[in-house]
N, C-alpha and C positions, 0 to 999 in steps of 0.2 A: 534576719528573717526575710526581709525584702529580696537578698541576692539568690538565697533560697528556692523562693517563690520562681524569680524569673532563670534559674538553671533547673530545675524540677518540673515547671511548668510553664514552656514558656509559649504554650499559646494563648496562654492569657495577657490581655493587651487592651489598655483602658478605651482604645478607639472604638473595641465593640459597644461599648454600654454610652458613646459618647453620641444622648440626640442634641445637645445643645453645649458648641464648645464654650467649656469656661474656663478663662483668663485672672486667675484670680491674683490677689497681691499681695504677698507675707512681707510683713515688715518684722524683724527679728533686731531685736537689742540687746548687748550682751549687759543687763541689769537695769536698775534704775537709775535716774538720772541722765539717761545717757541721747535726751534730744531724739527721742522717739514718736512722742507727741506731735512735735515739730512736722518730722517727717509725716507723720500720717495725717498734719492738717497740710501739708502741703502736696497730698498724694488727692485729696479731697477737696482741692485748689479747680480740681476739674468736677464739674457738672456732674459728670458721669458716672463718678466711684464714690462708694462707701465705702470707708476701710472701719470695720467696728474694731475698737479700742478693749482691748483686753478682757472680752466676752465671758462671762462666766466663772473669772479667775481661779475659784476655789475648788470649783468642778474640775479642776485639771481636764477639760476635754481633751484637747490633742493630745497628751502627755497617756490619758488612759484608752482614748481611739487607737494610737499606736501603740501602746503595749501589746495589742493583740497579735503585733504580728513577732513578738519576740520568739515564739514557743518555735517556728516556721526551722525546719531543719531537715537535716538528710530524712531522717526518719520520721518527723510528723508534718504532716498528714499523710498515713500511707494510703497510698493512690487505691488502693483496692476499697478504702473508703468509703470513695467518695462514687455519688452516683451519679452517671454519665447517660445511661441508657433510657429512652424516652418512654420506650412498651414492650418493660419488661416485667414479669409478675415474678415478685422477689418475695411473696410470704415463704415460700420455702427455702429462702436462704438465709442467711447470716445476717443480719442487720439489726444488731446493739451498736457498731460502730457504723451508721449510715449518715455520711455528710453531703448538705447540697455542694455543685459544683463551686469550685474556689470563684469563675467568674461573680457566680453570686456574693459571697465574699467580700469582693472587692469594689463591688457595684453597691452593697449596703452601706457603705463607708464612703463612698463619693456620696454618695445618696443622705447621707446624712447632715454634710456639709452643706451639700444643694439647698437642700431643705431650709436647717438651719440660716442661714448665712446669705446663699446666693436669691432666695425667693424673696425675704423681707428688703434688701437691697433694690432688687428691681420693682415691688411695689413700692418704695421712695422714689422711683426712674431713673436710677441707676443701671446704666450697660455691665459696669464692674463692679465686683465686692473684693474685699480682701481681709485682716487680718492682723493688727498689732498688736506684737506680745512682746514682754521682758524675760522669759521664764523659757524660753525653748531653744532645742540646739541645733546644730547642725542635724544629727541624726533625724527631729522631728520635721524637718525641711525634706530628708530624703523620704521620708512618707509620706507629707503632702504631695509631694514631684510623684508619687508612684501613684497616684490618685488622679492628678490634673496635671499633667505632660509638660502643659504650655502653660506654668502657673511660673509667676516672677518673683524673686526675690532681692532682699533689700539686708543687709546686714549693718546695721548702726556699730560703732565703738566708740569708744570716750575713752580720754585719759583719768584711770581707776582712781586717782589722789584727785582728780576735782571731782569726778562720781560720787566718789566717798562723800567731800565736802560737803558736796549739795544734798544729799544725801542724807546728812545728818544735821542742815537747815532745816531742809521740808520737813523731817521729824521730829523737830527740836519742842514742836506744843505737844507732839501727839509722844507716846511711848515708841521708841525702835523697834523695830523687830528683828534687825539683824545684828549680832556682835559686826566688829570688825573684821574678825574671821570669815564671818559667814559671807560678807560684801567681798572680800578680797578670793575666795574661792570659787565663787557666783561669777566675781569677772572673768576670774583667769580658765572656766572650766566653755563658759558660753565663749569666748572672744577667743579660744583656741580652737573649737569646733569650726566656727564663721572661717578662720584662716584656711582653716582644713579641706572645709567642703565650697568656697565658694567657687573657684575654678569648675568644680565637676557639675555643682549646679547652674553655672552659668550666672551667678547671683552678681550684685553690685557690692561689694563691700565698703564702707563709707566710713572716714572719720568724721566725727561730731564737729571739730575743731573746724575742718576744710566746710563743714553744710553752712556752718552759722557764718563764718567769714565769707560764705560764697564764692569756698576756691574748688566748683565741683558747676562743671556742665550741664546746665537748665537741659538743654535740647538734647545730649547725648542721654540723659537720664529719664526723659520724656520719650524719647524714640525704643528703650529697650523698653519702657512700660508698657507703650503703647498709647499713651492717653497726653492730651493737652494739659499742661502745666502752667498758672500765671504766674507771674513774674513774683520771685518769691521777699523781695525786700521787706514790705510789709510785716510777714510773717518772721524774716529774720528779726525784724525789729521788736517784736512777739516773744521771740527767742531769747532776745538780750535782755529783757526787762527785769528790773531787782525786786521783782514783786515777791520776795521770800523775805523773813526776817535779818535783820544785820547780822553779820560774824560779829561774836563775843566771846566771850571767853568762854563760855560753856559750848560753840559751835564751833569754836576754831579747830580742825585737824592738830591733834597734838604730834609731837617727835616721837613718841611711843606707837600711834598709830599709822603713822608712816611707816615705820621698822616693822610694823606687824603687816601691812600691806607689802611692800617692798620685799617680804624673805616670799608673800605668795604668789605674786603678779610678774616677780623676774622670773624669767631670762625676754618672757613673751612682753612684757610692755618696755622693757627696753629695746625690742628687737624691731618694736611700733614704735621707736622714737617717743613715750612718755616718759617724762623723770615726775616726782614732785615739787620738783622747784620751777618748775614751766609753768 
């Protein structure tokens, strides 16, 4: 819909409607478990950012924001639609299909985020806001980027056999919610996208494994954000904590669910260097 939009229309261009540039920060993980937290307490390590934590969950915001622009094709919105002319007296013509201009459009949908998201951040005094979620893909990165140019991103991956694990710790008082299927499908469908799109967005793509051992560049990661980062030991040590219940035999990943992960997560998580015996 998006490529649509910008060969169809291409003078529409988010700098017109931009009075206050925003820099915002997607932090995207392909699932649970996968040290996303982490990152977004370490993104909040600075003064200056809020990154709200998986806002509204169940509202699927982003997921139904960008829907909207799926329908976006050769033929809709056809351009005779849409009204462009400032003083012009249109009762005598056709206007059952009359749309405001797309820039408006697209200005409703940064404007909503604004709103949302970037207003209650800087009445905390925050310069930045951003954004962590378990549940979005690459595609939904390419419609925040069509929104906010200069917005950054962050791609988390874990290896999907200890995802699982922890995984089915954390849940082990409460009820699951996902079969084993649904967790091995989740990974391989998010952590395919993040491979896919993260060169053209310019994104950081990060293993879980390299953030928490601290085999990943404080200051190169600080310098693509844009923001001050403190030193993140502390928080690593945050990371490592076994504050979840013991593996037991009711938590233990079995050899059935390995084989059920393994036929869904190859060729991409061997291709990422995960086995389950790591």
């Amino acid at each position: 819909g998006i490529n649509w939009i910008k060969w169809r229309f291409p003078e529409i261009t988010t700098s017109d409607i931009q009075e206050i540039t925003e820099k915002p920060i997607f932090i995207f993980s392909a699932g649970m478990r996968s040290g996303s937290t982490w990152i977004q307490r370490l993104m909040m390590s600075s003064s200056e950012t809020v990154i709200w934590g998986e806002p509204y969950a169940r509202s699927f915001i982003i997921q139904n924001m960008a829907k909207q622009i799926e329908p976006f094709s050769q033929d809709f919105p056809k351009k005779d639609f849409i009204y462009r002319q400032k003083f012009e007296d249109i009762s005598n013509q056709w206007v059952a299909n009359l749309y405001p201009d797309l820039r408006f459009f697209q200005q409703a949908h940064r404007l909503f985020f604004i709103n949302l998201f970037a207003i209650p951040a800087r009445q905390k005094g925050a310069k930045r806001w951003g954004i962590k979620e378990v549940r979005l893909t690459g595609d939904h990165a390419v419609y925040l980027q069509w929104l906010f140019p200069e917005s950054k991103f962050i791609f988390l991956i874990r290896n999907p056999y200890h995802s699982y694990q922890s995984y089915k710790i954390f849940t082990y008082l409460d009820q699951q919610q996902m079969t084993t299927e649904n967790f091995g499908y989740i990974w391989r469908n998010l952590s395919e996208s993040y491979v896919l799109y993260h060169e053209k967005l310019n994104a950081k793509l990060l293993k879980y494994e390299d953030v928490v051992k601290g085999n990943f560049e404080l200051k190169e990661l600080a310098s693509y954000l844009e923001i001050d980062l403190k030193d993140p030991n502390q928080l690593i040590k945050i990371a490592n904590k076994d504050d979840l219940p013991k593996i037991d035999q009711f938590t233990k990943i079995t050899l059935d669910e390995i084989n059920i992960l393994k036929n869904i997560v190859n060729p991409l998580a061997e291709q990422l260097g995960y086995y389950p015996e790591d």
